[in-house]
C-alpha positions in Angstrom: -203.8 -198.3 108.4 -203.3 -197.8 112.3 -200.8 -195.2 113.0 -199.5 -194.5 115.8 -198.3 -191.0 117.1 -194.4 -192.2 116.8 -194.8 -193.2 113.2 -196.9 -190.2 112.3 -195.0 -187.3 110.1 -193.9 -184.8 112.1 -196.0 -182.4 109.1 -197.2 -182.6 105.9 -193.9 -181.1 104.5 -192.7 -184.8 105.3 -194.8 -187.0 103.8 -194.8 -184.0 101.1 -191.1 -184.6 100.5 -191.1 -188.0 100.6 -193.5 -188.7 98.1 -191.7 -186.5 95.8 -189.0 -189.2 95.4 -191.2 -191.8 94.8 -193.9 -192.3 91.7 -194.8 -196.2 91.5 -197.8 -197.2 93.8 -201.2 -198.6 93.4 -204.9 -197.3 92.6 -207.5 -198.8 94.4 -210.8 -198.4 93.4 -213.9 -199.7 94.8 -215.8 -202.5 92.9 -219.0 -202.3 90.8 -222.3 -203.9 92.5 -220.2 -205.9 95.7 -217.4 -207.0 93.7 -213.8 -207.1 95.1 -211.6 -203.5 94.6 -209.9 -203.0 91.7 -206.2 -202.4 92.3 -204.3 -201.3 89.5 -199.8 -200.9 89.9 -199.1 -197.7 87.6 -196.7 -194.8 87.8 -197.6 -191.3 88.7 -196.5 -188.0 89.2 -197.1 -186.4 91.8 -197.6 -182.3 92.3 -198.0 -180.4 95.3 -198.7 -177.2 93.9 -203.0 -177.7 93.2 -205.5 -177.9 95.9 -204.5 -178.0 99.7 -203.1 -181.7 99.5 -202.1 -181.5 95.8 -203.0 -183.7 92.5 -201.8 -186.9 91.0 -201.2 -187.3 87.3 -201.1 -190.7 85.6 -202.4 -192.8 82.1 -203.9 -196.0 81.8 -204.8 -197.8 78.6 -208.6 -197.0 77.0 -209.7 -200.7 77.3 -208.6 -201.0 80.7 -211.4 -202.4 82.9 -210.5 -199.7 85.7 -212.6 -197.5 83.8 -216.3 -198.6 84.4 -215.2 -198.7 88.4 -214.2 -195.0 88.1 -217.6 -194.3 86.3 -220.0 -195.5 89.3 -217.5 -194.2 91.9 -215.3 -191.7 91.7 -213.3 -191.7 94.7 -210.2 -193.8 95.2 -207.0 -194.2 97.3 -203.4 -194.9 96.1 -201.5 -196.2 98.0 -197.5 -195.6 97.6 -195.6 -198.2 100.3 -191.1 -198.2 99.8 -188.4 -198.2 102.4 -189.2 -201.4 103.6 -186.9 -203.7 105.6 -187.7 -206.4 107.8 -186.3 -206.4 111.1 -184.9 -209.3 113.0 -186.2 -209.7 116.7 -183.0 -209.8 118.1 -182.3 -206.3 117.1 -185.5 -205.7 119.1 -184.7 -207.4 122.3 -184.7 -205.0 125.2 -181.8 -203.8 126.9 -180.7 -207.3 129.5 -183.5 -209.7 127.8 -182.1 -212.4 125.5 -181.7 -212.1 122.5 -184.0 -214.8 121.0 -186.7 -212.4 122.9 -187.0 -209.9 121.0 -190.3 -209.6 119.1 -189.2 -209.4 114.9 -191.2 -206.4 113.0 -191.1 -204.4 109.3 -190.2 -201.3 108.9 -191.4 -198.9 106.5 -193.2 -195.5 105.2 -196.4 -195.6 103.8 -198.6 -192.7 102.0 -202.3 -193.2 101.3 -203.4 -190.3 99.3 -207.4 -190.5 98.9 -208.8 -188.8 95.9 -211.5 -188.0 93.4 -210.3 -189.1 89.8 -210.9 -186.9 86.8 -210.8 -188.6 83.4 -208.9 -186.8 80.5 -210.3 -188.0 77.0 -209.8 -184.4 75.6 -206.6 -185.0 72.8 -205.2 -181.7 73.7 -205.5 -182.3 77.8 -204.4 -185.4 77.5 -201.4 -184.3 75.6 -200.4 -181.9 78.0 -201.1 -184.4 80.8 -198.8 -186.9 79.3 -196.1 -183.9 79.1 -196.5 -183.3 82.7 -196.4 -186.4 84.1 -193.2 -187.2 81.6 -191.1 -184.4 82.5 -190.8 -186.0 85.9 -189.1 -189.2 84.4 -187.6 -187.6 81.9 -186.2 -184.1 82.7 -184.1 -183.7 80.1 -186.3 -183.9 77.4 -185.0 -187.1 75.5 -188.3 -188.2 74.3 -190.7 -186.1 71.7 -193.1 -183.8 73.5 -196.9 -185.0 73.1 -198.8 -183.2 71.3 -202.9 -183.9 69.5 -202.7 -184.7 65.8 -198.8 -184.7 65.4 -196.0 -187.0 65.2 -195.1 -189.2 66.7 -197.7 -189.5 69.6 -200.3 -188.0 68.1 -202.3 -190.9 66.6 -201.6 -193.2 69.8 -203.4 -190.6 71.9 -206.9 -192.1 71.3 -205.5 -195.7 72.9 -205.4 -194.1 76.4 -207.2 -191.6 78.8 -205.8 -189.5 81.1 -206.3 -189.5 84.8 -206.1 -186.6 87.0 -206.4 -187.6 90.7 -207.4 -184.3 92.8 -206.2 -185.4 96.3 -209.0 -184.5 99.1 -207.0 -186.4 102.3 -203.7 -187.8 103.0 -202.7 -190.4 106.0 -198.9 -191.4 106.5 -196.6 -193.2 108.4 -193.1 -193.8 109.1 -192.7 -197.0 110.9 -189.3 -196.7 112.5 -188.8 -197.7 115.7 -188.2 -194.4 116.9 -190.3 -194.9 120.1 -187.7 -198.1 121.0 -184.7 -197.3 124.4 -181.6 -195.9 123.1 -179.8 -198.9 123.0 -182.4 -201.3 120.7 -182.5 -197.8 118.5 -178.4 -198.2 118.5 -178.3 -201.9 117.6 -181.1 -201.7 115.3 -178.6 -199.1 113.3 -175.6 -201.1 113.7 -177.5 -204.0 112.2 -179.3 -202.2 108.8 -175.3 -200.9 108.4 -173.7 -204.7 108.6 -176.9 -206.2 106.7 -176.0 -203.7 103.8 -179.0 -205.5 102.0 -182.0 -204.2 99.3 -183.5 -200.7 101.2 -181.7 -201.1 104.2 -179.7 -198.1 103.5 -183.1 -196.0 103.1 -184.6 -197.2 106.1 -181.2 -196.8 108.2 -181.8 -192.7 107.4 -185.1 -192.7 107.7 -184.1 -194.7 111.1 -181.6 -192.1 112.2 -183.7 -188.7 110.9 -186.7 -189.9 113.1 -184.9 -190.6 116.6 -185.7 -188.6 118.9 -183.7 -185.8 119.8 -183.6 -187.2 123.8 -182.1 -190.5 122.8 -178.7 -189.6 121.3 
């Protein structure tokens, strides 16, 4: 993923905070003897607190074929993409050019978190995995804690393994536009407000939180 030094966060607390609002990505995992990755959609939690970059808790099923990739190599990347829009060129065009100039382009924030995963087959670990990763959908607690050999989760607990993804390197970027002239910055604004469509409202503050302070 190229970044460049305007879509880079401006520290990890960004990314950090970002990622705390988000839990739906994908695992990528290399393949066994030159076969394609393996890219598996899941939800995760995410928690900053272990290691200098953090950990990653998730569950997949036990027959899921994800399993026998992890076994020969260990170390993956998920990779969480959200606040995207796609730009219209002539929101783009600089200042005096036509409009049908302007070069179209996507806008977005992406976090690649590489890792080393950790396989949970313990009933007790996984229990307490599944009760950590579920009190970040479910704060308040409306759904029966996990726990090993009681109901009602108990006896599902052998159809699953846990996964604990210790994160060992992070690369992010916001992809804003914030390096554009004041004025394509101020149309591209006026134009996520009047589009009004799916994300634009994300991408708008992500938009207006990464202008620089020089271009007002």
């Amino acid at each position: 993923m190229l970044i460049h030094p305007w879509d880079a966060p401006a520290d990890d607390s960004e990314w950090r905070l970002w990622l705390a609002e988000h839990s739906f990505g994908q695992l990528a995992v290399n393949g066994v003897d030159g076969e394609p990755p393996f890219v598996q959609p899941l939800h995760f939690s995410y928690e900053p607190g272990a290691g200098p970059y953090g950990e990653v808790l998730t569950h997949l099923a036990r027959p899921n074929p994800i399993w026998a990739t992890l076994a020969a190599n260990p170390r993956v990347l998920l990779s969480v993409v959200d606040d995207y829009v796609f730009v219209p060129g002539p929101w783009q065009a600089p200042d005096g050019a036509p409009p049908e100039h302007g070069t179209p382009t996507s806008f977005y924030t992406a976090v690649q978190l590489h890792c080393t995963a950790h396989p949970v087959d313990d009933p007790h670990a996984k229990a307490e995995l599944l009760n950590r990763q579920m009190s970040r959908f479910q704060p308040d607690g409306t759904s029966a804690r996990a726990a090993a050999g009681q109901a009602p989760f108990g006896r599902m607990l052998s159809g699953i393994r846990g996964l604990r993804l210790d994160v060992t390197s992070v690369r992010a970027k916001f992809k804003y536009g914030s390096h554009k002239p004041a004025v394509v910055l101020d149309r591209t604004a006026a134009g996520l407000a009047e589009r009004g469509g799916p994300r634009d409202a994300q991408a708008a503050a992500h938009h207006a939180r990464r202008r620089p302070a020089n271009r007002p």
